[in-house]
BAMAR-627373 format. One record per atom (N, C-alpha, C, O, CB): residue number from 1; x, y, z; atom name; residue in three letters. Coordinates in pm, 1 decimal. Last residue first. Glycine has a CB too. Example, Ala and Ser with C-alpha at 12.3 -4.5 7.8 and 13.67 -1.06 7.14 Angstrom:
2
num | X | Y | Z | atome | residu
2 | 1285.0 | -225.0 | 708.0 | N | SER $
2 | 1367.0 | -106.0 | 714.0 | CA | SER $
2 | 1290.0 | 3.0 | 787.0 | C | SER $
2 | 1340.9 | 113.8 | 803.9 | O | SER $
2 | 1408.4 | -59.8 | 572.5 | CB | SER $
1 | 1319.0 | -569.0 | 780.0 | N | ALA $
1 | 1230.0 | -450.0 | 780.0 | CA | ALA $
1 | 1320.0 | -330.0 | 780.0 | C | ALA $
1 | 1423.6 | -331.9 | 846.5 | O | ALA $
1 | 1130.8 | -447.3 | 904.6 | CB | ALA $
***
This chain:
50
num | X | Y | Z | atome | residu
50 | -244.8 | 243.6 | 1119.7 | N | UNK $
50 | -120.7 | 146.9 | 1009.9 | CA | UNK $
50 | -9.9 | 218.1 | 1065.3 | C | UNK $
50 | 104.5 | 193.7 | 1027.1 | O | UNK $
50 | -124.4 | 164.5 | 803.8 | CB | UNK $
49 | -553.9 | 171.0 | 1183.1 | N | UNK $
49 | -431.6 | 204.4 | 1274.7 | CA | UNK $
49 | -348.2 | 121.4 | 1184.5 | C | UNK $
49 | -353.1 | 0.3 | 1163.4 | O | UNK $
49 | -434.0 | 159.5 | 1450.9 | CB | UNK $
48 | -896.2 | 148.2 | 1120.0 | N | UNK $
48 | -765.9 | 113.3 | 1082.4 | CA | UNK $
48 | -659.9 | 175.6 | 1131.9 | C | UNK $
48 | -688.6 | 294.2 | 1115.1 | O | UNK $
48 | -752.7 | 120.5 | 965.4 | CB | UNK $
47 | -1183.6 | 120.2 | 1309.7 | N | UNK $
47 | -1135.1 | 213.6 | 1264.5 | CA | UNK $
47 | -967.5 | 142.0 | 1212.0 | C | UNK $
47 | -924.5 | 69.3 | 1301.5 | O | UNK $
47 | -1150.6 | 334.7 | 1378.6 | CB | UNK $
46 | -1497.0 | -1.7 | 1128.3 | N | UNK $
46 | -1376.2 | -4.1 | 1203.7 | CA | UNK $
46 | -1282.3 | 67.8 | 1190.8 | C | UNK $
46 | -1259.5 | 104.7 | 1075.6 | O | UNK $
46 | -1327.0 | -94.7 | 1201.6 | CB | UNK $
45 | -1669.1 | -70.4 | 946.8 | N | UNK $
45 | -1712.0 | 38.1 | 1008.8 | CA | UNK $
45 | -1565.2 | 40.3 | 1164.1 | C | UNK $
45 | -1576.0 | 89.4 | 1276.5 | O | UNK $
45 | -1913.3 | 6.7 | 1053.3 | CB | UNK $
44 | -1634.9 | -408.6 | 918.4 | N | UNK $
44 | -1713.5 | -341.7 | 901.3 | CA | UNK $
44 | -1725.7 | -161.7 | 948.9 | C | UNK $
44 | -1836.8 | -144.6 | 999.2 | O | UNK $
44 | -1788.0 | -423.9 | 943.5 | CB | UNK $
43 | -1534.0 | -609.6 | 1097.0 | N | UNK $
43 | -1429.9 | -505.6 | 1048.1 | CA | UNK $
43 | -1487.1 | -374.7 | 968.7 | C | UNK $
43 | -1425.2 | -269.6 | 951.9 | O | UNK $
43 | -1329.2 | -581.7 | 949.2 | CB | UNK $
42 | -1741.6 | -776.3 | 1138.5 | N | UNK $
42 | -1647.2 | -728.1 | 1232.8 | CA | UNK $
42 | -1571.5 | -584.9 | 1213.2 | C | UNK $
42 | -1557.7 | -488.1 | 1288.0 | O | UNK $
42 | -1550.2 | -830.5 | 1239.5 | CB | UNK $
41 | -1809.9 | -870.5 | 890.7 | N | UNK $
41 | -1886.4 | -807.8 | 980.7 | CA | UNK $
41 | -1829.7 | -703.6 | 1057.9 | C | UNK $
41 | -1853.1 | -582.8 | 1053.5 | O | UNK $
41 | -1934.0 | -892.6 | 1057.1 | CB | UNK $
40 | -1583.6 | -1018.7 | 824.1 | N | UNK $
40 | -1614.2 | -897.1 | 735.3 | CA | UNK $
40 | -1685.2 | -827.2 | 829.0 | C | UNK $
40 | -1637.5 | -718.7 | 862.4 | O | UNK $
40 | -1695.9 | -919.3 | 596.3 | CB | UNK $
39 | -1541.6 | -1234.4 | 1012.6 | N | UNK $
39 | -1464.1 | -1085.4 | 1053.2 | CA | UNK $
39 | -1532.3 | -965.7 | 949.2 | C | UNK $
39 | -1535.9 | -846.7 | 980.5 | O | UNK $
39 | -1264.6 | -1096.3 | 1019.1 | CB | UNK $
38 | -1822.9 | -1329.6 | 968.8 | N | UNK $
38 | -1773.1 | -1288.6 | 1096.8 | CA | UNK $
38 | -1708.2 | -1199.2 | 1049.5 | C | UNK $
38 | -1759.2 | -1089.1 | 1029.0 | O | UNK $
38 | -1702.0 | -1375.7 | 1184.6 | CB | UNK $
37 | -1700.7 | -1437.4 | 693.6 | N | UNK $
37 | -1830.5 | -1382.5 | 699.7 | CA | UNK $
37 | -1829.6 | -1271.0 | 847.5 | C | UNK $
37 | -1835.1 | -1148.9 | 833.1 | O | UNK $
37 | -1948.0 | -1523.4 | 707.8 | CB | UNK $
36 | -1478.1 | -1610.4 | 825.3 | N | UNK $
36 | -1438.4 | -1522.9 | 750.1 | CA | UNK $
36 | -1564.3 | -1410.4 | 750.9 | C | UNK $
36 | -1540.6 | -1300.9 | 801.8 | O | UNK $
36 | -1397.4 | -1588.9 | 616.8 | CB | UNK $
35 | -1636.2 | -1804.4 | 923.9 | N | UNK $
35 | -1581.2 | -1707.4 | 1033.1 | CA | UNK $
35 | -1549.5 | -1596.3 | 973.3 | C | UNK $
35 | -1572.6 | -1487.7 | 1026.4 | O | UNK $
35 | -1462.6 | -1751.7 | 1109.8 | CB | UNK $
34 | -1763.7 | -1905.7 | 761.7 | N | UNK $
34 | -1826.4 | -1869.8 | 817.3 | CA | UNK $
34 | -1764.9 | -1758.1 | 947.1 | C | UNK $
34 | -1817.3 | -1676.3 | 1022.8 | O | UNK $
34 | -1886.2 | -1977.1 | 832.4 | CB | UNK $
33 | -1539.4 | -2034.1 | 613.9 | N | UNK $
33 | -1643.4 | -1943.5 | 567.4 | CA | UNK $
33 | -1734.4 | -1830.2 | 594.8 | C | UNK $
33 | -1772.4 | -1730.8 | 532.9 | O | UNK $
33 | -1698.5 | -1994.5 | 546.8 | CB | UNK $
32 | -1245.5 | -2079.4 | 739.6 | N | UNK $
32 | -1360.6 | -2105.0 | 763.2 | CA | UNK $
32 | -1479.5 | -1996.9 | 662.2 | C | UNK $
32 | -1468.4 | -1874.5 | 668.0 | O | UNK $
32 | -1362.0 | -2093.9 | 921.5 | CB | UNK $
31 | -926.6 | -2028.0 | 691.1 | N | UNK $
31 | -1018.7 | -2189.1 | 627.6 | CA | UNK $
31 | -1127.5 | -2211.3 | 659.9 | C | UNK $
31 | -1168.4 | -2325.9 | 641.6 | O | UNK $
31 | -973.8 | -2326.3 | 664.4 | CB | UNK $
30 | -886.3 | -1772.5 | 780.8 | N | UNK $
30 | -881.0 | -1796.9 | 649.9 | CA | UNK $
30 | -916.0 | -1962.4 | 630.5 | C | UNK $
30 | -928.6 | -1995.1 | 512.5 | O | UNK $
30 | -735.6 | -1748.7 | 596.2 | CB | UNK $
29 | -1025.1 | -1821.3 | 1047.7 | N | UNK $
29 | -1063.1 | -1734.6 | 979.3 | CA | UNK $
29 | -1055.3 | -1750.2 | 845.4 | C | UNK $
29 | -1156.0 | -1749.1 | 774.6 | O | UNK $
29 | -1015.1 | -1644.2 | 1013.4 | CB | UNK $
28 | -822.1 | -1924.0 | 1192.4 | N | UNK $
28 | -906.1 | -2015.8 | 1141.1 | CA | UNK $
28 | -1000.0 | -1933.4 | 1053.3 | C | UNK $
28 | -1060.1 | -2004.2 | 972.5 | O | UNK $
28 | -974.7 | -2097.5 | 1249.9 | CB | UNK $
27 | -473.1 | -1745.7 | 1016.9 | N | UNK $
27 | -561.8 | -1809.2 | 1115.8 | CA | UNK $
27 | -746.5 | -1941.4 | 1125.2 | C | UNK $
27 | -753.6 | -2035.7 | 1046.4 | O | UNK $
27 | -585.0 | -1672.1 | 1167.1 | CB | UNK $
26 | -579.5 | -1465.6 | 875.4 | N | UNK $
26 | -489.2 | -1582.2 | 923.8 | CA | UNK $
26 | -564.1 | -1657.0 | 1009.4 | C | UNK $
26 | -675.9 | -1642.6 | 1058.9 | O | UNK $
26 | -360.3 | -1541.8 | 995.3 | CB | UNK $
25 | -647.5 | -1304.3 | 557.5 | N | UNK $
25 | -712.4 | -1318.0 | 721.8 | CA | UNK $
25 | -593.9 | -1474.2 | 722.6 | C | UNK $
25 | -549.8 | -1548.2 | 634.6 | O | UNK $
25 | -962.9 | -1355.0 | 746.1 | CB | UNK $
24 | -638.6 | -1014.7 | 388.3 | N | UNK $
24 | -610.7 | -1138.5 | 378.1 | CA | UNK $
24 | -627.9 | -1205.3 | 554.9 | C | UNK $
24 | -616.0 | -1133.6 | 654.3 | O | UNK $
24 | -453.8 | -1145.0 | 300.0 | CB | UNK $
23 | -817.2 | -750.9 | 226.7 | N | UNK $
23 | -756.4 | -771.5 | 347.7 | CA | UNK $
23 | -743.8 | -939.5 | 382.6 | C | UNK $
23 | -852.0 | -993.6 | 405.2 | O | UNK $
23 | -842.8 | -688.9 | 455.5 | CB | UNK $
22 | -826.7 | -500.5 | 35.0 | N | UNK $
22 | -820.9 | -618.3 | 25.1 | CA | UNK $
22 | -735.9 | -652.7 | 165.4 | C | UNK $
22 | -629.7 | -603.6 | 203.5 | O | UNK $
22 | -765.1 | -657.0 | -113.7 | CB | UNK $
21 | -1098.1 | -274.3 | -33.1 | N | UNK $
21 | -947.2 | -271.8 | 31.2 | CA | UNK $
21 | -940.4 | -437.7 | 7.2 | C | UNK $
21 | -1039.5 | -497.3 | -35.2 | O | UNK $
21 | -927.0 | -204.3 | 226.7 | CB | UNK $
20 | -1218.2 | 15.6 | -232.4 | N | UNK $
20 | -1202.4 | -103.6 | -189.2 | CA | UNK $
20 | -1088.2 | -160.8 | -82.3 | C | UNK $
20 | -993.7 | -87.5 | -53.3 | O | UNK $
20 | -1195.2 | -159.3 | -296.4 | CB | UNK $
19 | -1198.8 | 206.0 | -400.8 | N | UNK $
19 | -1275.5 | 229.1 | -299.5 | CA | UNK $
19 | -1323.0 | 136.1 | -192.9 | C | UNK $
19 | -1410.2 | 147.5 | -106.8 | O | UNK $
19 | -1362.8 | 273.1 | -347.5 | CB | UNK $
18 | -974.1 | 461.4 | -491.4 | N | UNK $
18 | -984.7 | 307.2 | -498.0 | CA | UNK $
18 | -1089.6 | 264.2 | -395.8 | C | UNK $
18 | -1055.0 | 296.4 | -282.1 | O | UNK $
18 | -840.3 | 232.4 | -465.4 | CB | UNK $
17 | -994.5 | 692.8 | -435.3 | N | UNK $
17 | -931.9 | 595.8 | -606.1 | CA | UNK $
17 | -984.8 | 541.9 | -626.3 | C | UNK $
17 | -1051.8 | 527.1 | -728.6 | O | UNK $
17 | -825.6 | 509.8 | -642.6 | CB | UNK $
16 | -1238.6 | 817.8 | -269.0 | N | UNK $
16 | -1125.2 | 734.7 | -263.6 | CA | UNK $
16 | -1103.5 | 691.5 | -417.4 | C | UNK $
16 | -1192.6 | 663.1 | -497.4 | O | UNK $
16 | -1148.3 | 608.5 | -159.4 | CB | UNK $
15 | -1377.7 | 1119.4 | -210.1 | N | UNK $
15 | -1389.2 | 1043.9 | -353.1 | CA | UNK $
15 | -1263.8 | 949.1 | -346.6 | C | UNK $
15 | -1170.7 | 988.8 | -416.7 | O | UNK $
15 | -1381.7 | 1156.3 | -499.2 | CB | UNK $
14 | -1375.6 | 1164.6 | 40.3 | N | UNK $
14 | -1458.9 | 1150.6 | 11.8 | CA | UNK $
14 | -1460.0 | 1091.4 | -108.7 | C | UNK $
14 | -1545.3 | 1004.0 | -124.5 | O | UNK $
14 | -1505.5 | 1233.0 | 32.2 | CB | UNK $
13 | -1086.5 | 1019.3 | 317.4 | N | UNK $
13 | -1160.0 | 1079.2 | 155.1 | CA | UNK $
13 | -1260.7 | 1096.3 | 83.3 | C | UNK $
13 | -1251.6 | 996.8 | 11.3 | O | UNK $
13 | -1138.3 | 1039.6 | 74.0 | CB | UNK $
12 | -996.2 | 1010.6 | 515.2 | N | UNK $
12 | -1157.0 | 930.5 | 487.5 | CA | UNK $
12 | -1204.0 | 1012.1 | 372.6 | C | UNK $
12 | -1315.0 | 1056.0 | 342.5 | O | UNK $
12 | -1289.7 | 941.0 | 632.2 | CB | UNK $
11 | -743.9 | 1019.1 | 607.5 | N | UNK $
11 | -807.1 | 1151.4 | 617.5 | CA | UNK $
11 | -933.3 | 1149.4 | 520.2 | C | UNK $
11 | -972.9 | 1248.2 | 458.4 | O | UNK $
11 | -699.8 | 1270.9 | 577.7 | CB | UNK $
10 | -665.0 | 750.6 | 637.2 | N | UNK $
10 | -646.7 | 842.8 | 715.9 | CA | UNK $
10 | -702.7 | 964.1 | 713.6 | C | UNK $
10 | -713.4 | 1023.1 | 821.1 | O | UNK $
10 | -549.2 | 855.1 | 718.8 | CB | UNK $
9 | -675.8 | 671.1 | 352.1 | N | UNK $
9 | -782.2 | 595.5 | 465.2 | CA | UNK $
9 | -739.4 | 671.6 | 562.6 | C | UNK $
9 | -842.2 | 658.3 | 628.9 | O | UNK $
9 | -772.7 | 422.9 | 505.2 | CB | UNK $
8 | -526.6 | 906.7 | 183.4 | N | UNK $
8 | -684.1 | 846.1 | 131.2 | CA | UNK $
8 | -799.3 | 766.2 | 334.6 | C | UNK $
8 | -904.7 | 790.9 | 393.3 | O | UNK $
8 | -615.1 | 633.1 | -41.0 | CB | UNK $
7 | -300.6 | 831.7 | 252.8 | N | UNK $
7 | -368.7 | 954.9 | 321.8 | CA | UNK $
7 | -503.6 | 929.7 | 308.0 | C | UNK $
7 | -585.6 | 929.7 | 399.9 | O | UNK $
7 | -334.6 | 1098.3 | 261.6 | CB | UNK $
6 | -265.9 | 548.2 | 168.2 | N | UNK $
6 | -258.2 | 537.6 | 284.0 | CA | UNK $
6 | -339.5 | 674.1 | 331.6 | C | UNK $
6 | -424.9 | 665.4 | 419.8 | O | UNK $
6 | -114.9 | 514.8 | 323.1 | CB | UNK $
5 | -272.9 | 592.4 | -103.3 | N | UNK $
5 | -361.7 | 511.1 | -57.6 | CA | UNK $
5 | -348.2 | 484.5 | 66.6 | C | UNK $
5 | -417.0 | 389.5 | 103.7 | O | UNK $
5 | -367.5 | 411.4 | -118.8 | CB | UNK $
4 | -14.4 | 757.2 | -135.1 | N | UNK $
4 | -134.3 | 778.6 | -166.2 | CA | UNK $
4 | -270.1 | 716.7 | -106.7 | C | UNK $
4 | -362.4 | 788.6 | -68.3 | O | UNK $
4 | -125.2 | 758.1 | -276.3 | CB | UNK $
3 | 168.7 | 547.6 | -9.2 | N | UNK $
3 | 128.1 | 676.6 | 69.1 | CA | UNK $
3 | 5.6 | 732.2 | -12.9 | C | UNK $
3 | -90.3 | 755.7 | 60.7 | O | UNK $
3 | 258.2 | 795.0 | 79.0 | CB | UNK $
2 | 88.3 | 212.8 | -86.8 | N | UNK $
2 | 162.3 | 340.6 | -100.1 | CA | UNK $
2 | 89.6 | 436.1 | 5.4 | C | UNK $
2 | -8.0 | 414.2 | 77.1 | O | UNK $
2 | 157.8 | 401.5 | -260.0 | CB | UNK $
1 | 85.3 | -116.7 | 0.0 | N | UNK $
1 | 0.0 | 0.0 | 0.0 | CA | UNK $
1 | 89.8 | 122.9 | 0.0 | C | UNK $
1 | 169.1 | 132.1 | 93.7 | O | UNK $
1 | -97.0 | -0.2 | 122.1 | CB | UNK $
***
């Protein structure tokens, strides 16, 4: 992730590039469906600290 796409989620851009994020999960999370479903929830409206 560059600095562009880093000020973007720090200062909640109104028109982001990119408006997506891709976030890879460890743990039982990445071999469950249902947990995975969980963290989307989870992470939903969260705040990010990079």
């Amino acid at each position: 992730m560059g600095v562009p796409r880093r000020k973007e989620m720090i200062y909640i851009s109104k028109k982001p590039k990119t408006p997506s994020l891709t976030v890879f999960l460890t743990g039982q999370a990445s071999r469950d469906a249902k947990k995975a479903k969980v963290c989307d929830v989870w992470l939903f409206g969260k705040s990010i600290y990079l």
